[in-house]
C-alpha positions as CSV (number, residue, x, y, z in Angstrom):
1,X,0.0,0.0,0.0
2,X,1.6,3.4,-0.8
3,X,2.2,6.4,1.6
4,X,0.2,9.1,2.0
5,X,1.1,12.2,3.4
6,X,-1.9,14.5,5.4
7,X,-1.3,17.7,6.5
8,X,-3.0,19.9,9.9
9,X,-2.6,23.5,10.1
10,X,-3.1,25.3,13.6
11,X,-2.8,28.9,14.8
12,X,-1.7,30.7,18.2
13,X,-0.3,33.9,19.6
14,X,2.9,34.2,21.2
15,X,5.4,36.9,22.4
16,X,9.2,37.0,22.4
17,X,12.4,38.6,22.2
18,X,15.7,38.0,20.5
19,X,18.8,38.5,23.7
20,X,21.3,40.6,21.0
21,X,19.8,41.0,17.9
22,X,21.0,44.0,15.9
23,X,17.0,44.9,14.8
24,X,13.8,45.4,16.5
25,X,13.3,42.1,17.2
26,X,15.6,42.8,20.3
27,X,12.3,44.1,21.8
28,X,9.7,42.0,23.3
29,X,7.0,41.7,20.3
30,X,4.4,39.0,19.4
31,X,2.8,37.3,16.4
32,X,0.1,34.8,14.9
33,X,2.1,32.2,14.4
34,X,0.7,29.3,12.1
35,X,1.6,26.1,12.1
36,X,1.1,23.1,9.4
37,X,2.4,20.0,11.0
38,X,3.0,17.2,8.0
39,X,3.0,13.0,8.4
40,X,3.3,9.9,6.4
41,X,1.9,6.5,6.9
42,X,0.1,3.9,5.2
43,X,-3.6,4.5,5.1
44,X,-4.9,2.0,7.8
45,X,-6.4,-1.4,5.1
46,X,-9.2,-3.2,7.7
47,X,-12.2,-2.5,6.4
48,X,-13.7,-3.1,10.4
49,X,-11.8,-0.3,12.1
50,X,-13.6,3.2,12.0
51,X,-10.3,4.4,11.2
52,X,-10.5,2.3,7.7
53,X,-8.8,4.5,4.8
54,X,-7.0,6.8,6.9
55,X,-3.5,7.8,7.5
56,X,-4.2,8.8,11.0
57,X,-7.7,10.4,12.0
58,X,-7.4,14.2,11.7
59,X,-8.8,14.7,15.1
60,X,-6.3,12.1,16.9
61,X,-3.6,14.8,15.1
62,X,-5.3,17.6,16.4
63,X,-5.5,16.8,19.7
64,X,-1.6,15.8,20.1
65,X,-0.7,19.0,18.5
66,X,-2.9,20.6,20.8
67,X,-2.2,19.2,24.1
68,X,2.0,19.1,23.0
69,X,2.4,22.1,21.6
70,X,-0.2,24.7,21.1
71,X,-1.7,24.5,24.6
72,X,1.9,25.2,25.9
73,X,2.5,28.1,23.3
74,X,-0.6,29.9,22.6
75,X,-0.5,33.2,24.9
76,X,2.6,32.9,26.1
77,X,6.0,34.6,26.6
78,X,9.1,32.6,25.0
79,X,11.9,33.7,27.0
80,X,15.4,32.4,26.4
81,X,16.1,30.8,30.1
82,X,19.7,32.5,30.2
83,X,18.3,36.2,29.6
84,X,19.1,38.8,32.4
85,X,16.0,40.3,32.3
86,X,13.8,37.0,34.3
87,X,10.0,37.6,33.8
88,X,8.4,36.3,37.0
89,X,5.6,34.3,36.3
90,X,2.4,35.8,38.2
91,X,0.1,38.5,36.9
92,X,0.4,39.8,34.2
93,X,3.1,37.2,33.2
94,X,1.1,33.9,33.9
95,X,2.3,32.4,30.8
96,X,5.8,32.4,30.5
97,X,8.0,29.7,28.6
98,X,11.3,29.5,29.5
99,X,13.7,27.6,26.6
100,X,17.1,26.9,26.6
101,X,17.4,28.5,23.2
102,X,17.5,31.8,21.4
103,X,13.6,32.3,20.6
104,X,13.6,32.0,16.5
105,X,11.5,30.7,14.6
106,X,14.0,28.4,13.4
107,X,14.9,27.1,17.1
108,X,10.8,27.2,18.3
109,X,10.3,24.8,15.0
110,X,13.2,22.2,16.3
111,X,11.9,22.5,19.4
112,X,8.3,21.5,17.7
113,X,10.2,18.8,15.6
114,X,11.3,17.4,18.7
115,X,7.9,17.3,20.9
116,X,6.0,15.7,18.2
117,X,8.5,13.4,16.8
118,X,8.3,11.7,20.4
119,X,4.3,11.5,20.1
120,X,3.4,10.3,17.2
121,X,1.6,6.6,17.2
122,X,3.4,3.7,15.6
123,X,3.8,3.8,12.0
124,X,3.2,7.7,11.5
125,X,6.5,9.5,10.9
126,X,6.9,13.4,11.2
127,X,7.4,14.7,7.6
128,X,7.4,18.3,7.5
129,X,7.0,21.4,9.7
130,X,6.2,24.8,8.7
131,X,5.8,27.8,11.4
132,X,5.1,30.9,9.7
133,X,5.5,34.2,11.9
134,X,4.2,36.6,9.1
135,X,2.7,36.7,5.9
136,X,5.7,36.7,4.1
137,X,8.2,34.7,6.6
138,X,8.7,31.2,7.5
139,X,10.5,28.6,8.7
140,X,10.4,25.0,7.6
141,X,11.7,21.4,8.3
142,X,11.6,18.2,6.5
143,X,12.8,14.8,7.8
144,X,13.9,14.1,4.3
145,X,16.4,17.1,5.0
146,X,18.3,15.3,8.0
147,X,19.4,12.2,6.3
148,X,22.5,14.5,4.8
């Protein structure tokens, strides 16, 4: 049976700041990020299981996505842990993430890459991220990518 590849796309709000950036991003600013999280797996061939014909159920997807990654995300401050400036959690900060990473949308994907990869049911393989912070800029990942 061939692969298929299916393909959710979520949406969420986060602030953040780059520690030494030579533009405005140096300031603490936020965006609607969107995310379209990609995988591959053989559509499932027993004609008695509700999930007959499908890669994985588009719901099952949204709902790891959700409780791994956007729940944690959405509304919150990314702060790189290592900072000076510590924003303590509490009103109006209740929602702070603390990462061990310069905030970019390049390092927020791997950190994505790595949440999912580790969630993902048997026989589904992560394919491709996208996490686009504006209309026109993006940041993406393919698995195909890290087998140089």
């Amino acid at each position: 049976m061939s692969k298929i590849r299916i393909t959710k796309e979520f949406r969420f709000e986060a602030a953040h700041a780059l520690k030494g950036y030579d533009g405005p991003c140096k300031n603490v600013h936020g965006h609607s990020y969107e995310l379209a999280v990609t995988v591959t797996g053989t559509p499932v061939n027993e004609a008695v299981s509700p999930k007959y014909g499908m890669v994985m159920d588009f719901s099952d997807l949204k709902g790891l996505i959700k409780s791994t990654v956007i729940d944690h995300f959405d509304h919150a401050l990314i702060m790189n842990v290592n900072d000076q400036v510590m924003v303590p959690k509490g009103e109006p900060f209740t929602n702070v993430v603390y990462v061990d990473y310069q905030p970019t949308s390049e390092n927020i994907l791997l950190d994505f890459v790595g949440r999912i990869s580790g969630i993902l049911p048997e026989g589904i393989k992560l394919h491709h991220l996208m996490l686009r912070e504006t209309p026109s800029s993006y940041a993406e990942w393919y698995a195909s990518d890290q087998e140089d």
